[in-house]
N, CA, C and O atoms as CSV, one atom per row, in Angstrom:
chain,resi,resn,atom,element,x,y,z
A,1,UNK,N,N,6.543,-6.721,5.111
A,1,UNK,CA,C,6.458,-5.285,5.221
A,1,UNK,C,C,5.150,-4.899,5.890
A,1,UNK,O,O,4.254,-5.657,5.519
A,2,UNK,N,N,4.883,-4.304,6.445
A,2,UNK,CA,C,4.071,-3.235,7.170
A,2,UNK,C,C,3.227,-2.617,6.174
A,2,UNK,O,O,3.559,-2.759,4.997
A,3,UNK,N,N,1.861,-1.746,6.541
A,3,UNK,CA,C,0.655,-1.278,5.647
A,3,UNK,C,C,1.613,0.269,5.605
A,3,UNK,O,O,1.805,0.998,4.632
A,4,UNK,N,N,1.938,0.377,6.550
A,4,UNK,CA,C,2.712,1.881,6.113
A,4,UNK,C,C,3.555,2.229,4.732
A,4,UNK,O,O,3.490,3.091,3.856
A,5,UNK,N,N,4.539,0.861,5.082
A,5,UNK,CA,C,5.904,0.823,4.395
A,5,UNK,C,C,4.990,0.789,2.634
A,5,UNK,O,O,5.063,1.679,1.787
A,6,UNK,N,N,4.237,-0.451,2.532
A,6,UNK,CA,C,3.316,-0.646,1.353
A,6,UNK,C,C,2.854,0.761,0.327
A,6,UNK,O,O,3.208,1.060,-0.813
A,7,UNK,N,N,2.017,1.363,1.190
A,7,UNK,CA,C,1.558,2.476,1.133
A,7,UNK,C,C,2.798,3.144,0.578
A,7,UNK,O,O,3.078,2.856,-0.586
A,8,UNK,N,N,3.758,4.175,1.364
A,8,UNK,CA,C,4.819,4.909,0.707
A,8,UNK,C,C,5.764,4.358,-0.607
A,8,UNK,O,O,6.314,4.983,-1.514
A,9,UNK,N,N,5.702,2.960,-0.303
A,9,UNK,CA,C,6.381,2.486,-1.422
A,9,UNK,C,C,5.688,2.351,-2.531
A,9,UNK,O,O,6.341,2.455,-3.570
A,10,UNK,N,N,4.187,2.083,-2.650
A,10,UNK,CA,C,3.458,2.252,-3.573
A,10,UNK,C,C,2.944,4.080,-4.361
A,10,UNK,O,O,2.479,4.447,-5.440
A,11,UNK,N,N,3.251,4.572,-3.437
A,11,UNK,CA,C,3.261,6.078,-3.782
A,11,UNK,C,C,4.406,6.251,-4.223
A,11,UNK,O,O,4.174,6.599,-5.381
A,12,UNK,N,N,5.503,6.249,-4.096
A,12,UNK,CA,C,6.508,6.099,-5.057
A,12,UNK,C,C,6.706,5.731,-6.329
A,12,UNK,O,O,7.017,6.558,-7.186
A,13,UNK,N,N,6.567,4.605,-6.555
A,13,UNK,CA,C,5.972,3.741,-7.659
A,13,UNK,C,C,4.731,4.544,-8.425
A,13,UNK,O,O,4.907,4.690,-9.634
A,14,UNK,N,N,3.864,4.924,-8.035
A,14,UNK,CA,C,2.967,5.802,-8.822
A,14,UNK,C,C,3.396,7.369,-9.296
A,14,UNK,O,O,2.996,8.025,-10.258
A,15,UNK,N,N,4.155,7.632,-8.468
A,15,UNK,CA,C,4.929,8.933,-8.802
A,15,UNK,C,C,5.790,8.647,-9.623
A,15,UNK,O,O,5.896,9.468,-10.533
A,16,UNK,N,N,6.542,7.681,-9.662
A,16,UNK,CA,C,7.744,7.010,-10.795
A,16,UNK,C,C,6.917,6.945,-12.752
A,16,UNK,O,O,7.203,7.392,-13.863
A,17,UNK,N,N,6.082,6.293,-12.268
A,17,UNK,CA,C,5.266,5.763,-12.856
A,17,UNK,C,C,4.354,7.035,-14.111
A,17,UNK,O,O,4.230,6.895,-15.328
A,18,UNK,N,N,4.003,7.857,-13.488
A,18,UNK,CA,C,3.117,9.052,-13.790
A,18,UNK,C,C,4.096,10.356,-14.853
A,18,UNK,O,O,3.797,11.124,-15.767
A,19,UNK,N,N,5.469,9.988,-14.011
A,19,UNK,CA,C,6.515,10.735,-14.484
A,19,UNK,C,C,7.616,10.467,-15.805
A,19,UNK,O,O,8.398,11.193,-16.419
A,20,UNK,N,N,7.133,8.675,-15.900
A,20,UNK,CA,C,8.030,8.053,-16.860
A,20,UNK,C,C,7.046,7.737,-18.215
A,20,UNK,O,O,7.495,7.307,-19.278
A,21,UNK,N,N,5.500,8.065,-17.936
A,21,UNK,CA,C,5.073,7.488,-18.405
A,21,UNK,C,C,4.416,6.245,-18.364
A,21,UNK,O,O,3.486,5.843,-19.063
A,22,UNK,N,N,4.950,5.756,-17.561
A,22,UNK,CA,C,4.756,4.046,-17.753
A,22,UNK,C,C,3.426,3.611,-16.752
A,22,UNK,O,O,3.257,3.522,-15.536
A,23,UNK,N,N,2.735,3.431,-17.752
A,23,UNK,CA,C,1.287,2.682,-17.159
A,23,UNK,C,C,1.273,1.625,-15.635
A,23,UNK,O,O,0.934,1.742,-14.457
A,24,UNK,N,N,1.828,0.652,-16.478
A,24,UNK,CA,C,2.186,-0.659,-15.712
A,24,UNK,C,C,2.568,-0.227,-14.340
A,24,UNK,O,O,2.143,-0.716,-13.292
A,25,UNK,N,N,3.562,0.910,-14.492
A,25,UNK,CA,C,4.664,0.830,-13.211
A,25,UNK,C,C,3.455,1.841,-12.160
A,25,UNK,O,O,3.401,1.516,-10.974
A,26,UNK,N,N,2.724,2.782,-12.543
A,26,UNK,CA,C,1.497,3.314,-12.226
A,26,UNK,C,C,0.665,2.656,-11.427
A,26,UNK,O,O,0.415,2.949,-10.258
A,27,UNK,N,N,0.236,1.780,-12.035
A,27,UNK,CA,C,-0.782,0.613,-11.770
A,27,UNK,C,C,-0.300,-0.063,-10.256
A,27,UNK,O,O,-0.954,-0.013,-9.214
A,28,UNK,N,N,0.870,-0.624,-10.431
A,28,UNK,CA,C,1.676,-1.322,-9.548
A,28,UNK,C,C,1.941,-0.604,-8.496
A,28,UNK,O,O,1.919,-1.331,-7.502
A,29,UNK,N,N,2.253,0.796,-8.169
A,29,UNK,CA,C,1.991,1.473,-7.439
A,29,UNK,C,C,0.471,1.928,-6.782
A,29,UNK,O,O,0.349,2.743,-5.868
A,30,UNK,N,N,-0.352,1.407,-7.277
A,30,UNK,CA,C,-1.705,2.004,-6.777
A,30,UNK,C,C,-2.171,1.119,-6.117
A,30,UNK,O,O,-2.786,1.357,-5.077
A,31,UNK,N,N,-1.877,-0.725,-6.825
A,31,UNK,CA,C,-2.210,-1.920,-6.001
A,31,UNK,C,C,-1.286,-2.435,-4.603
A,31,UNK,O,O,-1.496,-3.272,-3.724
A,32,UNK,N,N,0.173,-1.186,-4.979
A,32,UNK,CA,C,0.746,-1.783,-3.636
A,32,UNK,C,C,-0.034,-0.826,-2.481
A,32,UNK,O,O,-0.172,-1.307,-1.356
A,33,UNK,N,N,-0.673,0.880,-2.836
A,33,UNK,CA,C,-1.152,1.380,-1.931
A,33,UNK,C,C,-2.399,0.395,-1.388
A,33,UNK,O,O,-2.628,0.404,-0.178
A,34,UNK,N,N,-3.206,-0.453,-2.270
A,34,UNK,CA,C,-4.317,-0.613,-1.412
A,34,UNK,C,C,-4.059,-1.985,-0.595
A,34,UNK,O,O,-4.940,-2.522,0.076
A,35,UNK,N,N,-2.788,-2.472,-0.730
A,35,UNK,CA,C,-2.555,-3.873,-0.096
A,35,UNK,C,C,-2.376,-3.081,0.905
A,35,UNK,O,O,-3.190,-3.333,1.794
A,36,UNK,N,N,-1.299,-1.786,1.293
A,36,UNK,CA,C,-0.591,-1.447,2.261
A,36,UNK,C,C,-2.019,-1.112,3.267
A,36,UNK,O,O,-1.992,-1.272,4.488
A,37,UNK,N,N,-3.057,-0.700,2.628
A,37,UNK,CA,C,-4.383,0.031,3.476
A,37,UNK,C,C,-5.391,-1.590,3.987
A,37,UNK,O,O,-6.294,-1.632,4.822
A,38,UNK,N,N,-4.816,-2.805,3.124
A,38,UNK,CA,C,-5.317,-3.927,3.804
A,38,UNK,C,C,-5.341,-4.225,5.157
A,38,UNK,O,O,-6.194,-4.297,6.042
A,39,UNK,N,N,-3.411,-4.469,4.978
A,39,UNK,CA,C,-2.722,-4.700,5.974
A,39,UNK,C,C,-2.999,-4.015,7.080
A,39,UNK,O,O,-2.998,-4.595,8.166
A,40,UNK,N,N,-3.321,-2.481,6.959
A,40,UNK,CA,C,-3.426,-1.797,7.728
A,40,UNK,C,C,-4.937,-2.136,8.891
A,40,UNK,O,O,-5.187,-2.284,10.087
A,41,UNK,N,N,-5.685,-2.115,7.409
A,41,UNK,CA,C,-7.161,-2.750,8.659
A,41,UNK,C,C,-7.341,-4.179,8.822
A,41,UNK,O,O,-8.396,-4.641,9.256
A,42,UNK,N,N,-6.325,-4.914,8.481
A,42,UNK,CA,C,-6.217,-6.036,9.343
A,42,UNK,C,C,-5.593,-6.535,10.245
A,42,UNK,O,O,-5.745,-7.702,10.606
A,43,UNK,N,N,-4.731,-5.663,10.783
A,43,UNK,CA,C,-4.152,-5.503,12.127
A,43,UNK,C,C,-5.269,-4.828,13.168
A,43,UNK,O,O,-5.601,-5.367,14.223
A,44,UNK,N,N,-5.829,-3.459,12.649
A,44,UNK,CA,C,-6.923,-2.892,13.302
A,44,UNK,C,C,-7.762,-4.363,14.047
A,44,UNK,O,O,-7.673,-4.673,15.235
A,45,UNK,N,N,-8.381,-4.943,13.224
A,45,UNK,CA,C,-9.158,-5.730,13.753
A,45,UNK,C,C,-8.477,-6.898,14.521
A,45,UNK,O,O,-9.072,-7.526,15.396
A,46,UNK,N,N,-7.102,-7.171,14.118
A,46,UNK,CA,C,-6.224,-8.752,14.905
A,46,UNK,C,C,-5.720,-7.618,15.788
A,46,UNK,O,O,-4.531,-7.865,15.992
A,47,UNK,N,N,-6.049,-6.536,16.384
A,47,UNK,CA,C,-5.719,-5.698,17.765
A,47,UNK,C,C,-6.824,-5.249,18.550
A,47,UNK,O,O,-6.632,-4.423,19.443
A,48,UNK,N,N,-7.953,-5.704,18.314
A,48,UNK,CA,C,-9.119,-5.536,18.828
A,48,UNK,C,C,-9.438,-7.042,19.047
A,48,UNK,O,O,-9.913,-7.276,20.158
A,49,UNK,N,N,-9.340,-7.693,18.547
A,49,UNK,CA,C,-9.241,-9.752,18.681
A,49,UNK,C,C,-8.692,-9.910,20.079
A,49,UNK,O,O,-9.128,-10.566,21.025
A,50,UNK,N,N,-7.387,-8.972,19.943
A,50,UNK,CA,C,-7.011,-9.213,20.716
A,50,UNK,C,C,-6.684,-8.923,22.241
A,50,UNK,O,O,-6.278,-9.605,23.182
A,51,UNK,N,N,-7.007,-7.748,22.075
A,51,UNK,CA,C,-7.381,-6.952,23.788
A,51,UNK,C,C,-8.842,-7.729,23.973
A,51,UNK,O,O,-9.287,-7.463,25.089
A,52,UNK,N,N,-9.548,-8.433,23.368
A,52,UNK,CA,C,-10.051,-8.654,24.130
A,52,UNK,C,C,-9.916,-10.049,25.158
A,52,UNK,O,O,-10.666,-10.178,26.125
């Protein structure tokens, strides 16, 4: 998956999460947002690697 896809799907999951109550499922949503913002700046930089 993509830093985008991560991101929305992890905002989901935290919205699920916030609404059910459920900690865990909260949580799991917040760690998929910051993988998705990984991914994201590690393409940034393997696209600058690579123009050059």
């Amino acid at each position: 998956m993509g830093g985008k896809t991560d991101i929305a799907k992890g905002r989901i999951k935290e919205a699920a999460g916030v609404l059910t109550g459920n900690d865990k499922l909260r949580n799991e949503g917040k760690m998929d947002q910051a993988v998705g913002r990984v991914k994201q700046a590690v393409n940034k930089v393997v696209d600058k690697i690579v123009k050059k």
